[in-house]
RODREN-272492 format. One line per field, with one value per residue (C-alpha): residue number from 0; x, y, z; residue in one letter. Coordinates in nm, 3 decimals, always signed. Layout:
nr = (NUM;...) .
X = (X;...) .
Y = (Y;...) .
Z = (Z;...) .
rest = (a;...) .
END
This chain:
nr = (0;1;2;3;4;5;6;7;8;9;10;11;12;13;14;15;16;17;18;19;20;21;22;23;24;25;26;27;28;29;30;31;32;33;34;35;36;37;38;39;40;41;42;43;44;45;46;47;48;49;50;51;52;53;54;55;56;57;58;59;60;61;62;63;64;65;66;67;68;69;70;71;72;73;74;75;76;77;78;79;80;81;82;83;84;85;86;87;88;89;90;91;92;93;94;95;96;97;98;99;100;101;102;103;104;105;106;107;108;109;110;111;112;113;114;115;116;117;118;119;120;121;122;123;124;125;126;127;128;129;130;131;132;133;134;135;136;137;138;139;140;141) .
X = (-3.799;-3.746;-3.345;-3.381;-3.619;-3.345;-3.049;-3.262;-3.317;-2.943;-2.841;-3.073;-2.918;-2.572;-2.715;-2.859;-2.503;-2.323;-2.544;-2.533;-2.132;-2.223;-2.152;-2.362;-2.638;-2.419;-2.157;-2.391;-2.553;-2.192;-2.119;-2.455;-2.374;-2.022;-2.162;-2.422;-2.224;-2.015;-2.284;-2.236;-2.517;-2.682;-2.457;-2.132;-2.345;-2.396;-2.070;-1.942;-2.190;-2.038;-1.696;-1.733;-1.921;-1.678;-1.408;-1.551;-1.647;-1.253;-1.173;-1.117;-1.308;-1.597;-1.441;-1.149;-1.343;-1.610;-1.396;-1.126;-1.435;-1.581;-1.274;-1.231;-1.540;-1.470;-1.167;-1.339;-1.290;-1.549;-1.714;-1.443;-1.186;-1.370;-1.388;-0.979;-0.979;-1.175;-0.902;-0.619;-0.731;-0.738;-0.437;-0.283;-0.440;-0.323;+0.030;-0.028;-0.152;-0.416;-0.684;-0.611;-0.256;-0.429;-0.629;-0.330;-0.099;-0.360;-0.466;-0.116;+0.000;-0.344;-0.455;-0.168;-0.207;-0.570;-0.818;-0.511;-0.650;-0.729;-0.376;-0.197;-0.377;-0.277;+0.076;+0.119;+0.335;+0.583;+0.762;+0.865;+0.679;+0.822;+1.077;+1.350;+1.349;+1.043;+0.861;+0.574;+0.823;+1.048;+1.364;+1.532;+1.410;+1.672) .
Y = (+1.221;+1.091;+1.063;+0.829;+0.578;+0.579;+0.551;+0.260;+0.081;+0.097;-0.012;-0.306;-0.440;-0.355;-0.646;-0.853;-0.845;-0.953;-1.271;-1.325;-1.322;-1.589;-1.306;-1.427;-1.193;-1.236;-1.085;-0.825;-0.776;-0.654;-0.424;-0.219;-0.238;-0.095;+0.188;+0.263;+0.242;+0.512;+0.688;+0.671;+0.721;+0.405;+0.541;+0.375;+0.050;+0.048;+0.080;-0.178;-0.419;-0.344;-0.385;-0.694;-0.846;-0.712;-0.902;-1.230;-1.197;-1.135;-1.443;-1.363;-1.590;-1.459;-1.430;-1.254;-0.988;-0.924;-0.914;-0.662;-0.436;-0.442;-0.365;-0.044;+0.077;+0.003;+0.177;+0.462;+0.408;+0.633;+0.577;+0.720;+0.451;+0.169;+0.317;+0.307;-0.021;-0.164;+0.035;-0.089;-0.445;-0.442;-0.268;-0.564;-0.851;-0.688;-0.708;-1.079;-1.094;-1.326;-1.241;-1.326;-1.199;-0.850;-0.849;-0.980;-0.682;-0.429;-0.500;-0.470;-0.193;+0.051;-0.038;+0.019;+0.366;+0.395;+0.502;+0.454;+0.500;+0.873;+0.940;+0.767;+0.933;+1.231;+1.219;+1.077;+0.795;+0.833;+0.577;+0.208;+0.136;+0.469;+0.592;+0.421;+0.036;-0.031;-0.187;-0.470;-0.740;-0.669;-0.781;-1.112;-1.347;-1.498) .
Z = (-0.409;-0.759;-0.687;-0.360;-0.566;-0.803;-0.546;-0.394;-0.723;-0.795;-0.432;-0.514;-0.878;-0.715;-0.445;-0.699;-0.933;-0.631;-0.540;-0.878;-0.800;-0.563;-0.285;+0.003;+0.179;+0.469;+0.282;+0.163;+0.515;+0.668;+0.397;+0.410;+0.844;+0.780;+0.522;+0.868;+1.125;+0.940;+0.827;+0.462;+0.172;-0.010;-0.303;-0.106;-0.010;-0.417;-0.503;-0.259;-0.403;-0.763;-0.617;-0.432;-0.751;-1.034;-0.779;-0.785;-1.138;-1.186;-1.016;-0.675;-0.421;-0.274;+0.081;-0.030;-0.241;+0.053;+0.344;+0.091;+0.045;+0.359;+0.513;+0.259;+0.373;+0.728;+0.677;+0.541;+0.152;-0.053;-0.353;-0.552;-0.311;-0.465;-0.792;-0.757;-0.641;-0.985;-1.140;-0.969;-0.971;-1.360;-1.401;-1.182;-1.387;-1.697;-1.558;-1.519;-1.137;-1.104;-0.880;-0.525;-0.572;-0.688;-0.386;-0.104;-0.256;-0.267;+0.119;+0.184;-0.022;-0.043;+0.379;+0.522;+0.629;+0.680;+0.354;+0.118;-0.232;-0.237;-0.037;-0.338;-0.587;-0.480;-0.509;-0.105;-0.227;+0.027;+0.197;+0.138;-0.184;-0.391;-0.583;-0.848;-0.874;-0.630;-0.940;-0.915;-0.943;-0.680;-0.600;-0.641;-0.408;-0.188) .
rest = (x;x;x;x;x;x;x;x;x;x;x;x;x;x;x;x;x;x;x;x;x;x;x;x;x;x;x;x;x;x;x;x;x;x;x;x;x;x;x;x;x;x;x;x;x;x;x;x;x;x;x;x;x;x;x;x;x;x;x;x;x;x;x;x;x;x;x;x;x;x;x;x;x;x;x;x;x;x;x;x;x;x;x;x;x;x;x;x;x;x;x;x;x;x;x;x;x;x;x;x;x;x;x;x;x;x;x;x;x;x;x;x;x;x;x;x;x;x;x;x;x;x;x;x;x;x;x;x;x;x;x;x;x;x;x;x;x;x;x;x;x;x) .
END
């Protein structure tokens, strides 16, 4: 009993960080719905909440960081998905990507195929975005 009052408290600072973040209840409401409608524990609503939160914190407007998480979970991220996704974002804004940029190539890059993250830590980086010269950069645009 003692580990749900403690799942519960955490679910609620996760929620308090993000309106803190200025993420709206709204926001908040349609995360926790897509964590239940796939029947997922409080421990993915919490990280979501921490997701969404260290997003906006990192400069990433509110709508873009809620509706990137949301989606995730809709998608069928887990804990350890958004975990990768905090990663990967600050890997990105070391390399110079400002927020929204972070976010627009993640969507595209780790949603794609479905739950994403886990597949590409895994070593299931097939297709377009692998192998020699596919760096962050790109090509020359023409």
């Amino acid at each position: 009993k003692g580990r749900g009052k403690a799942e519960r408290e955490a679910a609620i600072e996760a929620a308090a960080r993000a309106l803190e973040k200025s993420i709206t209840a709204e926001d908040l409401k349609g995360m926790g719905t897509a964590v239940r409608d796939r029947k997922g524990p409080l421990q993915l609503f919490t990280s979501a909440a921490n997701t969404a939160a260290y997003f906006a914190g990192s400069g990433m407007s509110v709508k873009t960081s809620s509706h990137l998480v949301r989606n995730a979970v809709e998608k069928g991220y887990s804990e350890r998905d958004l975990d990768g996704m905090v990663k990967q974002m600050a890997d990105k804004m070391m390399r110079g990507a400002r927020a929204e940029e972070a976010a627009t190539q993640m969507e595209r890059e780790g949603m794609q195929g479905g739950r994403g993250m886990e597949q590409q830590e895994m070593g299931g980086g097939r297709g377009m975005g692998s192998g020699p010269g596919r760096g962050s950069m790109g090509g020359p645009m023409r």
